[in-house]
VMD Tcl script that builds the backbone (N, CA, C; Angstrom):
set m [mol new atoms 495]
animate dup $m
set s [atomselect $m all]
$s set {name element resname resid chain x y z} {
  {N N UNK 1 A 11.085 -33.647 31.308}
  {CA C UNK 1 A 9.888 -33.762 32.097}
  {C C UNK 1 A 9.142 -32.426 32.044}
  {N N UNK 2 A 8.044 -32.599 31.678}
  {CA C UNK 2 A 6.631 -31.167 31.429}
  {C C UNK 2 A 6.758 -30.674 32.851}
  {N N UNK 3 A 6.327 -29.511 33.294}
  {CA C UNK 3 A 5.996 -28.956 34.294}
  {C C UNK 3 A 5.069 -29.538 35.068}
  {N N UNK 4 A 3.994 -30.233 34.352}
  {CA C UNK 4 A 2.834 -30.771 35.303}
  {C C UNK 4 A 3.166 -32.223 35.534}
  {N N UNK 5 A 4.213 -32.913 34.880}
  {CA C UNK 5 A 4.736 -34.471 35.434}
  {C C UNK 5 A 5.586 -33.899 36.596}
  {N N UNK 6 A 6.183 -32.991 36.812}
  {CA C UNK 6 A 7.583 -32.248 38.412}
  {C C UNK 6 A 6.377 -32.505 39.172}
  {N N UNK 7 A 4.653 -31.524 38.841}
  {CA C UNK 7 A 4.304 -31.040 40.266}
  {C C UNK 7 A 3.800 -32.837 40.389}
  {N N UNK 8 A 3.244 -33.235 39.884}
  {CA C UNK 8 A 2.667 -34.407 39.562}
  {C C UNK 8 A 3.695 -35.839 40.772}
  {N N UNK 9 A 4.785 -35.516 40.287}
  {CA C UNK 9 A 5.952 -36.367 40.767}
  {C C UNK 9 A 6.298 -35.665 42.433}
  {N N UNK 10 A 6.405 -34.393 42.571}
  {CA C UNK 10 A 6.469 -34.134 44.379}
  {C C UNK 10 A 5.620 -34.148 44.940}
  {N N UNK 11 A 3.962 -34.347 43.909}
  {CA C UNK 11 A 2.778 -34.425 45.311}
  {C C UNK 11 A 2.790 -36.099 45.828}
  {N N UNK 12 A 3.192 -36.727 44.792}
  {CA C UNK 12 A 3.456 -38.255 45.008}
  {C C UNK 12 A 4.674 -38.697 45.835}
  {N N UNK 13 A 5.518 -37.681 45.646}
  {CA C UNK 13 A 6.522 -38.008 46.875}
  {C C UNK 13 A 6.333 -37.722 48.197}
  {N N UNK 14 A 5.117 -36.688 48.571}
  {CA C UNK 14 A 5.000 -36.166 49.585}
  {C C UNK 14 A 3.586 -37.171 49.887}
  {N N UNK 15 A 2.866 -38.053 49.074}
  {CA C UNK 15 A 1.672 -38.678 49.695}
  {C C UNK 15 A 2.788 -39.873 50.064}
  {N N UNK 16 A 3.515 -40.536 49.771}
  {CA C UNK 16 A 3.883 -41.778 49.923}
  {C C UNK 16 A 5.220 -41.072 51.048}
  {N N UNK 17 A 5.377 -39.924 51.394}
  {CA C UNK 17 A 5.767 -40.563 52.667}
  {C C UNK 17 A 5.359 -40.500 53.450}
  {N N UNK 18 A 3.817 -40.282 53.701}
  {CA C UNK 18 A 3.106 -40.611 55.149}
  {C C UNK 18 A 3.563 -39.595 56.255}
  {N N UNK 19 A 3.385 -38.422 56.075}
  {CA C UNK 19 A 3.429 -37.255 56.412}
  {C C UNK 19 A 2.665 -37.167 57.569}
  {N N UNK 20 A 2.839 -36.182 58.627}
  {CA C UNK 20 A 1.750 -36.070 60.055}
  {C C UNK 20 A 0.723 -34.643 59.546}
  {N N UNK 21 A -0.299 -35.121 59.047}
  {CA C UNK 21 A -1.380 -33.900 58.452}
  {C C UNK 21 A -1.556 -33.035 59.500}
  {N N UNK 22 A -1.700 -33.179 61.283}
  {CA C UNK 22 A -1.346 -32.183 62.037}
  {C C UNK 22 A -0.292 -30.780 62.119}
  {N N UNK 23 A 1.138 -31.169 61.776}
  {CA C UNK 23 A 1.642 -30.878 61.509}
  {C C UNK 23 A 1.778 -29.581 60.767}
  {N N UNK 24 A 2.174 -28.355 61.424}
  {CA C UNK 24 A 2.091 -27.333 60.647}
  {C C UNK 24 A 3.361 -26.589 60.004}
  {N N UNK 25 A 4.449 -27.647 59.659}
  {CA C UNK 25 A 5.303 -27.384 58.437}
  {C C UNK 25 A 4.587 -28.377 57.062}
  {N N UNK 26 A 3.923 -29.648 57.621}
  {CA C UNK 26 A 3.531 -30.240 56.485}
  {C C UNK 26 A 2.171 -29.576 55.584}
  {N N UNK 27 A 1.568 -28.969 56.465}
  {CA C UNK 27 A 0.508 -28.271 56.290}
  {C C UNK 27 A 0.782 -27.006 54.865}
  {N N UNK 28 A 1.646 -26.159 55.422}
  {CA C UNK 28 A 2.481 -25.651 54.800}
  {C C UNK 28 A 3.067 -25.998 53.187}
  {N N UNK 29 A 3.852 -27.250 53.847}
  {CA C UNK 29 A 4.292 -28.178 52.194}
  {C C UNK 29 A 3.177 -27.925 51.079}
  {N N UNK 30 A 1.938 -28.475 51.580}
  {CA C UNK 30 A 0.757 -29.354 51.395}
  {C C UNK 30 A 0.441 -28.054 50.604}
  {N N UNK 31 A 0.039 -27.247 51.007}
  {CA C UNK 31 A -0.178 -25.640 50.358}
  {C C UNK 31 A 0.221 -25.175 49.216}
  {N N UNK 32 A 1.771 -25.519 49.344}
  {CA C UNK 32 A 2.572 -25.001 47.991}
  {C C UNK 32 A 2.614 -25.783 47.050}
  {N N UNK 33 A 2.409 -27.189 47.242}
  {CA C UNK 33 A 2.035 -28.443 46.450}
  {C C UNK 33 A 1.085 -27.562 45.638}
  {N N UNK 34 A -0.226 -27.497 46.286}
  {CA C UNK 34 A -1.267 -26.926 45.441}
  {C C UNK 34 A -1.265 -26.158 44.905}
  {N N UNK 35 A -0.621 -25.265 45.750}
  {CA C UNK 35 A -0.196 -23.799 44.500}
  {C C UNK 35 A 0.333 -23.611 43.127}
  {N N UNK 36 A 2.087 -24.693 43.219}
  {CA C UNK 36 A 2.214 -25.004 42.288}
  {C C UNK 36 A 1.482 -25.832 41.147}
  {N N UNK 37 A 0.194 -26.860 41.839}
  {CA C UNK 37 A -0.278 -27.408 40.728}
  {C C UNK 37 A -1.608 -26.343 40.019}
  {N N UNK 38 A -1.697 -25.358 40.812}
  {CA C UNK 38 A -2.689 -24.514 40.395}
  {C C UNK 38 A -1.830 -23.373 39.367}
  {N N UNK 39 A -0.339 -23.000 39.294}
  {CA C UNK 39 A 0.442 -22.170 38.887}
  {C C UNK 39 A 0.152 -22.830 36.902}
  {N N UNK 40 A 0.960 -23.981 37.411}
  {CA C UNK 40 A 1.276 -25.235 36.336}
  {C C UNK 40 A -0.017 -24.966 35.383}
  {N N UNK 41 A -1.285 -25.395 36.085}
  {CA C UNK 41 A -2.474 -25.332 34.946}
  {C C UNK 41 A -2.744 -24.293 34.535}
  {N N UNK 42 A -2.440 -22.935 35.084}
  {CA C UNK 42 A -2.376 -21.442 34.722}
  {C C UNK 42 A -1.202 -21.359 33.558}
  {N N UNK 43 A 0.008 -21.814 33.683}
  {CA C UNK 43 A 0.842 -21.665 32.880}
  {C C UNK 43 A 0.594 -23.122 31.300}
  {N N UNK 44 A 0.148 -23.760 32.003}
  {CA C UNK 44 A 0.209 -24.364 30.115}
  {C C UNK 44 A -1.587 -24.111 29.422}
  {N N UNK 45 A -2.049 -23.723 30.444}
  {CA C UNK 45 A -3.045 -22.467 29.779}
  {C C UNK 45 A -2.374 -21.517 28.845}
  {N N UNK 46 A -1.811 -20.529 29.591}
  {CA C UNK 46 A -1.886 -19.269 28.864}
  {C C UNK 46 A -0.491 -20.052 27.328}
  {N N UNK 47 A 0.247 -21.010 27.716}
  {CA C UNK 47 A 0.936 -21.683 26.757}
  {C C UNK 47 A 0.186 -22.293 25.357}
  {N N UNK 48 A -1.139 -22.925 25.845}
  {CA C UNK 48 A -1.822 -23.170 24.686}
  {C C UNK 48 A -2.719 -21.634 23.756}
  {N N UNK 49 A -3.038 -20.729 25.187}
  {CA C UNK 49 A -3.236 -19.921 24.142}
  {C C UNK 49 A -2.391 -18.992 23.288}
  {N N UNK 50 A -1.208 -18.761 23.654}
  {CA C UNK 50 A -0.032 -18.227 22.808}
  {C C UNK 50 A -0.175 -18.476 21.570}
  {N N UNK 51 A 0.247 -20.302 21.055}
  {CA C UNK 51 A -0.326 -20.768 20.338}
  {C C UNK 51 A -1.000 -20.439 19.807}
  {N N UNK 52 A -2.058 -20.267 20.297}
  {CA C UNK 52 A -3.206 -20.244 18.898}
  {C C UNK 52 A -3.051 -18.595 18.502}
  {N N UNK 53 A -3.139 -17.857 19.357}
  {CA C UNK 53 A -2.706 -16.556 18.850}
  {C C UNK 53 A -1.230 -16.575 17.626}
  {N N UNK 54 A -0.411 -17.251 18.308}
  {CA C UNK 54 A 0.468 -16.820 17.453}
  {C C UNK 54 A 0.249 -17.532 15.711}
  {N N UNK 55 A -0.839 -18.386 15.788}
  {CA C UNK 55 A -1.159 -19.291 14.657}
  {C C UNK 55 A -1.564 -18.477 13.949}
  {N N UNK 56 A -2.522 -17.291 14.728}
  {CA C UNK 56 A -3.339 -16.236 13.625}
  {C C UNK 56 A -2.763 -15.161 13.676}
  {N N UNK 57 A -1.643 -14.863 14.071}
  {CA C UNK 57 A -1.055 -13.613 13.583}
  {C C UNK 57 A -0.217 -13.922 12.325}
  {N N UNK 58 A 0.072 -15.856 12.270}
  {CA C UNK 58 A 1.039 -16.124 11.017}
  {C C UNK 58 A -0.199 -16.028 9.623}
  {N N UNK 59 A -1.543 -16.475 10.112}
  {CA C UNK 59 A -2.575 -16.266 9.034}
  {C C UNK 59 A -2.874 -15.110 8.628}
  {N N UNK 60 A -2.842 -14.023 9.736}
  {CA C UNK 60 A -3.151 -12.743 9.348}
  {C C UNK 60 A -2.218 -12.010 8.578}
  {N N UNK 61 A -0.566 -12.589 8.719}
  {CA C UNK 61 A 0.392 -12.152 8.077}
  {C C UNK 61 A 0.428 -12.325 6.737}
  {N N UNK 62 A 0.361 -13.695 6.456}
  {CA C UNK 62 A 0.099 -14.459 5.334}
  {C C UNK 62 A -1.131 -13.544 4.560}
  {N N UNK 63 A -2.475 -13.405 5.054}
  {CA C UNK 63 A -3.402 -12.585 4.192}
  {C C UNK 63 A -2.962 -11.120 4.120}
  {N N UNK 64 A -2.367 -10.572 4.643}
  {CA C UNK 64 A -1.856 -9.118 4.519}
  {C C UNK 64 A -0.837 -9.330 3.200}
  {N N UNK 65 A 0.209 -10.273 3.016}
  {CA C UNK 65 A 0.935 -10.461 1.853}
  {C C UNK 65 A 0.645 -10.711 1.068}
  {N N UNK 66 A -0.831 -11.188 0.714}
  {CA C UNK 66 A -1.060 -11.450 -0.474}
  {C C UNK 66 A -1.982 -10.185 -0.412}
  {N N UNK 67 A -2.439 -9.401 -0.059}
  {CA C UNK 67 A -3.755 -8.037 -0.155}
  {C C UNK 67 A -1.972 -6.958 -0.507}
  {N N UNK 68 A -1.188 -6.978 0.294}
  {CA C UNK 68 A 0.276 -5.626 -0.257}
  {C C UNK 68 A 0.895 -6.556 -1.615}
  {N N UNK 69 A 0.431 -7.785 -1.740}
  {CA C UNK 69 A 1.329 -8.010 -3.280}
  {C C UNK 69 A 0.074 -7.614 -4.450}
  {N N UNK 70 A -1.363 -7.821 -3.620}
  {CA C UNK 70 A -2.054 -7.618 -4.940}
  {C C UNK 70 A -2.195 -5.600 -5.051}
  {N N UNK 71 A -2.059 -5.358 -3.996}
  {CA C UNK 71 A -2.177 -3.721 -4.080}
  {C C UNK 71 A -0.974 -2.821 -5.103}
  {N N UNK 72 A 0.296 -3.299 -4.420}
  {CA C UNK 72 A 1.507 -2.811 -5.229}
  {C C UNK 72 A 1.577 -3.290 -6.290}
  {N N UNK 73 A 1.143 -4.406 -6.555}
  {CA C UNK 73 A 1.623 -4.867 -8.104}
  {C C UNK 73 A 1.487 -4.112 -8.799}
  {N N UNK 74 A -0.362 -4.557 -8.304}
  {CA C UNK 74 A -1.040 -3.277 -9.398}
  {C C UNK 74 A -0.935 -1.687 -9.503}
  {N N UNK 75 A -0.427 -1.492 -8.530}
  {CA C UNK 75 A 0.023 0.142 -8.452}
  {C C UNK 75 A 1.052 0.089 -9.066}
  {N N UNK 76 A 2.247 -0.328 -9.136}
  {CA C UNK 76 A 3.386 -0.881 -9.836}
  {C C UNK 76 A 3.235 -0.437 -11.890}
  {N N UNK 77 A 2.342 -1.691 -11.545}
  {CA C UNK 77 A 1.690 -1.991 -13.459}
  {C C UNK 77 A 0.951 -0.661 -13.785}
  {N N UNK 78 A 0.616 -0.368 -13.066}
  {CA C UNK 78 A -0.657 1.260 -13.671}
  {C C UNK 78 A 0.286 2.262 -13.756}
  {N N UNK 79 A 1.275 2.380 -13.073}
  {CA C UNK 79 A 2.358 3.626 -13.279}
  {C C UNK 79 A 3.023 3.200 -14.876}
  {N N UNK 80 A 3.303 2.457 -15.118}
  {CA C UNK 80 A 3.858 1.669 -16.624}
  {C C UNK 80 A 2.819 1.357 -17.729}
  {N N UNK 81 A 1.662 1.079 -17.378}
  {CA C UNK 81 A 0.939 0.525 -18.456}
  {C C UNK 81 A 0.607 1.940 -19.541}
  {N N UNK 82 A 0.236 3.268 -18.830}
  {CA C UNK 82 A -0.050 4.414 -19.408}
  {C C UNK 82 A 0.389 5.252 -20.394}
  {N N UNK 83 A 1.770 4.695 -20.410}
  {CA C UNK 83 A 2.886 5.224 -21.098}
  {C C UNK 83 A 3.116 5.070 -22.462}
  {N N UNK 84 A 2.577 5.971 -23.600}
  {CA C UNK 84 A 2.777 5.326 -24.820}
  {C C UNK 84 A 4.482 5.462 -25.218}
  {N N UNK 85 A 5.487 4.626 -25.510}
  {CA C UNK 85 A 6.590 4.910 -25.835}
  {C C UNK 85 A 6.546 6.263 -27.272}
  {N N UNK 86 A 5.576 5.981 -28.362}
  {CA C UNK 86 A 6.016 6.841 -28.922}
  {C C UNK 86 A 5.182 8.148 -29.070}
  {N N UNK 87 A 5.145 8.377 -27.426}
  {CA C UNK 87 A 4.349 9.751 -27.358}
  {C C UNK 87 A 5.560 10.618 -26.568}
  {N N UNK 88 A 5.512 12.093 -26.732}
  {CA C UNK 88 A 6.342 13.042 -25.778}
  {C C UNK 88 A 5.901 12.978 -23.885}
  {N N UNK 89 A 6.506 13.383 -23.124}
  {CA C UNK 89 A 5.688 13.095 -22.091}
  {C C UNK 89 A 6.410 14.815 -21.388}
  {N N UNK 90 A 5.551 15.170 -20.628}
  {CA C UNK 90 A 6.312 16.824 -20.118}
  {C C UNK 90 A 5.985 16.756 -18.563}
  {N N UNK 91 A 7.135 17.680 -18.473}
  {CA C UNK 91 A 6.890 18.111 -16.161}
  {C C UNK 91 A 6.210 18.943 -16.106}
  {N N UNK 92 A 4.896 18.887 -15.537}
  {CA C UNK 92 A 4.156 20.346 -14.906}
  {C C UNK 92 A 4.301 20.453 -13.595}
  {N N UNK 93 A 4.563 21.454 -12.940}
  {CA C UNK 93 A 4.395 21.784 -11.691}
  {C C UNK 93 A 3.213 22.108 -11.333}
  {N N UNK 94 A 2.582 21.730 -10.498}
  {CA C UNK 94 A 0.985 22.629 -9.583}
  {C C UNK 94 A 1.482 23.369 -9.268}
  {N N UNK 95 A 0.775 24.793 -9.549}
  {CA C UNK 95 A 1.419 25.963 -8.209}
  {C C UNK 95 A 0.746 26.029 -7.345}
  {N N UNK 96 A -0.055 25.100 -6.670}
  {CA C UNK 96 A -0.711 25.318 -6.127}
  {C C UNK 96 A 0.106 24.308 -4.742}
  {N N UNK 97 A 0.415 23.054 -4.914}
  {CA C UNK 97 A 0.872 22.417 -3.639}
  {C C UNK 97 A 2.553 22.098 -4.601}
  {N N UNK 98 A 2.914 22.002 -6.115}
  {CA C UNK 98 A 4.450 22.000 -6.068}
  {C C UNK 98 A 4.434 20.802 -6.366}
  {N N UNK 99 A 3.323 20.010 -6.660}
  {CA C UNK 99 A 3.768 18.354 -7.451}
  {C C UNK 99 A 4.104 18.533 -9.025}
  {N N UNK 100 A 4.950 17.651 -9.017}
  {CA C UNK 100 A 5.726 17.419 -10.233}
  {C C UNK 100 A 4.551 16.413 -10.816}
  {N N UNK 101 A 4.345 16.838 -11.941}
  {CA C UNK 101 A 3.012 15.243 -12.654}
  {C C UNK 101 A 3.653 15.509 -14.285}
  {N N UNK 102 A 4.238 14.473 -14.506}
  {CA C UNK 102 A 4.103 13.560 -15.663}
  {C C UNK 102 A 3.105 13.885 -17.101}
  {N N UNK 103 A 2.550 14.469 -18.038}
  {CA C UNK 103 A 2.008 14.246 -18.430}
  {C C UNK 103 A 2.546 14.411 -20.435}
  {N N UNK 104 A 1.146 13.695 -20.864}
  {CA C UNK 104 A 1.749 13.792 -22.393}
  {C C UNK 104 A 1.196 14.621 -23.094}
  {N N UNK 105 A 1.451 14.544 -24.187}
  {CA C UNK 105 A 2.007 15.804 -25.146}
  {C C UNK 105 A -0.115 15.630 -25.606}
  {N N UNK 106 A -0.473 14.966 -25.538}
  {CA C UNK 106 A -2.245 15.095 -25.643}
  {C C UNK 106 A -2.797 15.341 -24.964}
  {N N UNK 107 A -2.476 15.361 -23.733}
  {CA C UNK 107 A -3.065 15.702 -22.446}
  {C C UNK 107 A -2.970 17.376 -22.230}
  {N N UNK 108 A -1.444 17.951 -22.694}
  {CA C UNK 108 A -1.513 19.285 -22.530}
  {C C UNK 108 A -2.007 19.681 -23.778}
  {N N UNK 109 A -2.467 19.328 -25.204}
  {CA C UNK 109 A -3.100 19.821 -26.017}
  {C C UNK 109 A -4.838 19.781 -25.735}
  {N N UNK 110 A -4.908 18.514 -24.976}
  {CA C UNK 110 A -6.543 18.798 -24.452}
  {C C UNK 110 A -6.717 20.507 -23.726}
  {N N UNK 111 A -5.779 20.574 -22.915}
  {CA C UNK 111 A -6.071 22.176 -22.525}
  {C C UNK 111 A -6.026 22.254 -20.916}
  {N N UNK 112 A -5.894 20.923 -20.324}
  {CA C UNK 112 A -6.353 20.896 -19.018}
  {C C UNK 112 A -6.099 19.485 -18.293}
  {N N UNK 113 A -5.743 19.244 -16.882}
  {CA C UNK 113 A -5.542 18.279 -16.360}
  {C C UNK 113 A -6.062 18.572 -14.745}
  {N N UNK 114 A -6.678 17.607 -13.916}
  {CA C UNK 114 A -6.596 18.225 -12.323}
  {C C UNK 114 A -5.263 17.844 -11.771}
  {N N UNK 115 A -5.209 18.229 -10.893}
  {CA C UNK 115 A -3.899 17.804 -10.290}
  {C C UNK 115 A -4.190 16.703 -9.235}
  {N N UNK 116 A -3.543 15.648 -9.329}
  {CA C UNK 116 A -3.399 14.196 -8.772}
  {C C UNK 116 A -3.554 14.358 -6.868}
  {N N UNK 117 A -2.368 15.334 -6.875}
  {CA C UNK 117 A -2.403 15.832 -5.347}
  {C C UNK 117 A -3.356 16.651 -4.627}
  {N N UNK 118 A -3.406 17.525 -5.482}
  {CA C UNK 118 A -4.503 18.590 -4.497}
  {C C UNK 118 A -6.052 19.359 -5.202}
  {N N UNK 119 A -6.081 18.480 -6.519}
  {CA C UNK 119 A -6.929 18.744 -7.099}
  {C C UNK 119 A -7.183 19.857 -7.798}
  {N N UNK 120 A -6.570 20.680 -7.948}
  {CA C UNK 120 A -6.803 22.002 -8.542}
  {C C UNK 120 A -7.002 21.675 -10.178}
  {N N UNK 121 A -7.406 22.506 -11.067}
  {CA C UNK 121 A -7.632 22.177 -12.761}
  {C C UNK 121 A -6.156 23.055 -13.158}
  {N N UNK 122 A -5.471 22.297 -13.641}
  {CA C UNK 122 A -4.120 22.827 -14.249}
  {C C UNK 122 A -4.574 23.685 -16.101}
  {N N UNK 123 A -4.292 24.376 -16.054}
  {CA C UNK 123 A -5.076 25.031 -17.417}
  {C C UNK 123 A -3.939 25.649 -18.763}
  {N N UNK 124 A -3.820 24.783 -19.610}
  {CA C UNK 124 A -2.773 24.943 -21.014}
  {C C UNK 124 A -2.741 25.739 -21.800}
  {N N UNK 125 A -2.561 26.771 -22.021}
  {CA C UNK 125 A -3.378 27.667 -23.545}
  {C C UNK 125 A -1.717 28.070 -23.894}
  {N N UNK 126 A -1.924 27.340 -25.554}
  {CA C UNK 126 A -1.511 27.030 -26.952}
  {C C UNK 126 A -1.561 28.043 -28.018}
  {N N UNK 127 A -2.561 28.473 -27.578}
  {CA C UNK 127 A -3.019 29.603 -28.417}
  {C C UNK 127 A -1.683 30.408 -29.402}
  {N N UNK 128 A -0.792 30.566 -28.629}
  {CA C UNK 128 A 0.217 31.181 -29.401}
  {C C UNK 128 A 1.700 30.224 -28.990}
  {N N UNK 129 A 2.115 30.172 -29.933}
  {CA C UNK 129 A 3.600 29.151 -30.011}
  {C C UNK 129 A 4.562 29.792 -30.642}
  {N N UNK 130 A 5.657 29.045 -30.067}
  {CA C UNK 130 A 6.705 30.110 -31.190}
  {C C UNK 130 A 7.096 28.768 -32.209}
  {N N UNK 131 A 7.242 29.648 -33.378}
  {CA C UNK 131 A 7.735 28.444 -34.316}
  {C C UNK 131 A 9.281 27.824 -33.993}
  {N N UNK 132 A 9.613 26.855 -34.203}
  {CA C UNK 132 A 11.021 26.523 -33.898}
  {C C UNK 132 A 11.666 26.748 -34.926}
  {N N UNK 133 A 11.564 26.689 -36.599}
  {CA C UNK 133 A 12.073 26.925 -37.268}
  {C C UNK 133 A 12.467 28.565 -37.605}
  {N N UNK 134 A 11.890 29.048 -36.880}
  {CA C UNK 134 A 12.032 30.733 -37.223}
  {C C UNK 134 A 12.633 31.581 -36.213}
  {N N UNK 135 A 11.586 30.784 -34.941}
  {CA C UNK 135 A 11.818 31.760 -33.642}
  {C C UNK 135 A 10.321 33.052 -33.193}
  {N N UNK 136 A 10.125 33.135 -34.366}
  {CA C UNK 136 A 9.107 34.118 -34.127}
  {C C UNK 136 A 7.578 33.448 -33.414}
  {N N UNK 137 A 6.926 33.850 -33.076}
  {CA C UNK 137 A 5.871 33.902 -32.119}
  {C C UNK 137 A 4.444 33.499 -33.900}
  {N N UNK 138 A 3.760 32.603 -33.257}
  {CA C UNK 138 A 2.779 31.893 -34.597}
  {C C UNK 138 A 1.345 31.713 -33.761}
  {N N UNK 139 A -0.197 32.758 -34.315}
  {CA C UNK 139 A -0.665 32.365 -34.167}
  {C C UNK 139 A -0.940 30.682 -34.651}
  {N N UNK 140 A -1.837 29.888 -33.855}
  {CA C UNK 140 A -2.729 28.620 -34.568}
  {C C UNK 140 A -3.848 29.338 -34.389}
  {N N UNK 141 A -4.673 28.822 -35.523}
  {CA C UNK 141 A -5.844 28.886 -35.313}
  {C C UNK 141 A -6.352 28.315 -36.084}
  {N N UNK 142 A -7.623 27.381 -36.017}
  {CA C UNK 142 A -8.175 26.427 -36.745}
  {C C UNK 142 A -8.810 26.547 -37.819}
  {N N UNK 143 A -8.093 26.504 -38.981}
  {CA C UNK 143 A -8.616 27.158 -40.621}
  {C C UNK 143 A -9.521 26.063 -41.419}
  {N N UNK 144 A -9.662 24.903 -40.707}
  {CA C UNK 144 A -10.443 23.844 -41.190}
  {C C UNK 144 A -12.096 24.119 -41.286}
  {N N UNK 145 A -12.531 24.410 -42.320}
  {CA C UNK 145 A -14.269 24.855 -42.359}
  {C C UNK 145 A -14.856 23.720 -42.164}
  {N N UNK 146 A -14.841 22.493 -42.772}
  {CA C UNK 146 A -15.202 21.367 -41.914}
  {C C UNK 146 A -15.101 21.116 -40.366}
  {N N UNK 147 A -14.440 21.624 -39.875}
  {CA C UNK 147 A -13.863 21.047 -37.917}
  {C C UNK 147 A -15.171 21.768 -36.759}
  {N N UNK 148 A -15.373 20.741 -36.528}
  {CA C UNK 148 A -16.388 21.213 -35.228}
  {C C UNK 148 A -15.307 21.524 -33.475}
  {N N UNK 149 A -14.899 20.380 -33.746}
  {CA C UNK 149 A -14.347 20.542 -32.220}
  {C C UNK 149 A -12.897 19.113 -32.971}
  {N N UNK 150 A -11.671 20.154 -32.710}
  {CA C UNK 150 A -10.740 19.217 -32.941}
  {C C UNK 150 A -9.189 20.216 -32.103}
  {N N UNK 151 A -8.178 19.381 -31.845}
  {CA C UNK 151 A -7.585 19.982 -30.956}
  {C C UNK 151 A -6.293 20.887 -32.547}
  {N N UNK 152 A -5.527 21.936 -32.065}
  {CA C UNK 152 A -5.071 22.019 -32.844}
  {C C UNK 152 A -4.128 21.538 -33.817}
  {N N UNK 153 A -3.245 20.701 -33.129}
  {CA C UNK 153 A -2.408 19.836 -34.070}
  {C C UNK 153 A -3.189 18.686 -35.182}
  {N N UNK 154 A -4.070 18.651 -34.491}
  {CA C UNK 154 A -4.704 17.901 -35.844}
  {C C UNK 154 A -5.625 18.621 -37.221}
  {N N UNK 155 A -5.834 19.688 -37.008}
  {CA C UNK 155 A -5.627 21.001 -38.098}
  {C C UNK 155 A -4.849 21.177 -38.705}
  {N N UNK 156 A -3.889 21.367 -38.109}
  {CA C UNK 156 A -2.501 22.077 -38.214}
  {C C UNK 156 A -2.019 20.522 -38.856}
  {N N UNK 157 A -2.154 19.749 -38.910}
  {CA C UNK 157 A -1.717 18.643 -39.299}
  {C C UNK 157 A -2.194 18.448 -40.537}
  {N N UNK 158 A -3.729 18.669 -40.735}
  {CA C UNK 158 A -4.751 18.883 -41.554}
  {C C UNK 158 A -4.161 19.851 -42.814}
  {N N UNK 159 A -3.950 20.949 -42.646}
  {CA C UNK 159 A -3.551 21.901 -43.150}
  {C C UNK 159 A -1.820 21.518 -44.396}
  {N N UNK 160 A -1.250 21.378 -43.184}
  {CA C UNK 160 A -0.046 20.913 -43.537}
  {C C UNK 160 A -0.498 19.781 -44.826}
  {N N UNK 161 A -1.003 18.730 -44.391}
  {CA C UNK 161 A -0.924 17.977 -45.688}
  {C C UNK 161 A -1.914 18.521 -47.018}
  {N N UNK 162 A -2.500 19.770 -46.905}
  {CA C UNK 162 A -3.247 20.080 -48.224}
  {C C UNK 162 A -1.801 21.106 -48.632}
  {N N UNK 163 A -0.767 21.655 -48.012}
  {CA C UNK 163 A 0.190 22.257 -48.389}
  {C C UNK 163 A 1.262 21.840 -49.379}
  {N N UNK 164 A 1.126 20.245 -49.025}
  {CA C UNK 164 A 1.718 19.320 -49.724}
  {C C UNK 164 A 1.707 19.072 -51.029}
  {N N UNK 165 A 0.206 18.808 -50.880}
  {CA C UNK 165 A -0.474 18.479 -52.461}
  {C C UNK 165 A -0.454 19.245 -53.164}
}
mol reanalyze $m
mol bondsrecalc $m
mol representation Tube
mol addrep $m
């Protein structure tokens, strides 16, 4: 039995027994009758609106899971997609805030990267290398009379294959 068939069922027990309306215990009764039926419609009030609230916090949940599956995915896929397998990839530190960043072996021959975290321009100079086969310290420098603007390994790459021939 619902809450509002109880109050429903003792105001009907209390009209059918012919009560003395003078009476100031019935008077009384008569009072709390109402109260409770005034409690009752207060309570499956705030019951229907629960409900509906709780309907749109399951919708709002529901659209939040699909906005964090489409956000991470793709944050997910962009950390992986960048990655050429057959490129070198190296750790730079910022000295500036101490992030560790990822980068490849073209990126530090461009000469320069900002930093992801705190923005600063991270700055590469190549200029002098040591050879690995020797040990000793090797200028590069770009001997190509054709080259306008080319990074050095592709000179040096350049070079190398007229050494060949």
């Amino acid at each position: 039995m619902e809450l509002n068939e109880k109050v429903a069922y003792i105001k009907g027990l209390m009209d059918g027994m012919k009560l003395n309306e003078n009476d100031d215990t019935v008077k009384i009764i008569k009072n709390v009758v109402e109260l409770l039926e005034d409690l009752t419609e207060e309570v499956l009030e705030l019951g229907d609106l629960y409900d509906e609230l709780s309907e749109q916090v399951d919708e709002i949940d529901q659209d939040l899971s699909i906005v964090e599956d489409d956000l991470y995915d793709d944050e997910d896929d962009d950390d992986f997609d960048d990655f050429d397998e057959d490129s070198e990839y190296y750790e730079v530190v910022c000295p500036d805030c101490g992030d560790e960043i990822c980068v490849s072996e073209d990126i530090l021959i461009e000469g320069a990267i900002e930093c992801p975290n705190c923005g600063k321009l991270l700055e590469f100079d190549f200029s002098t290398l040591i050879d690995e086969d020797d040990g000793k310290t090797k200028e590069y420098v770009c001997t190509n009379p054709d080259c306008s603007e080319c990074t050095m390994n592709e000179c040096l790459s350049d070079d190398d294959d007229d050494d060949d021939e």
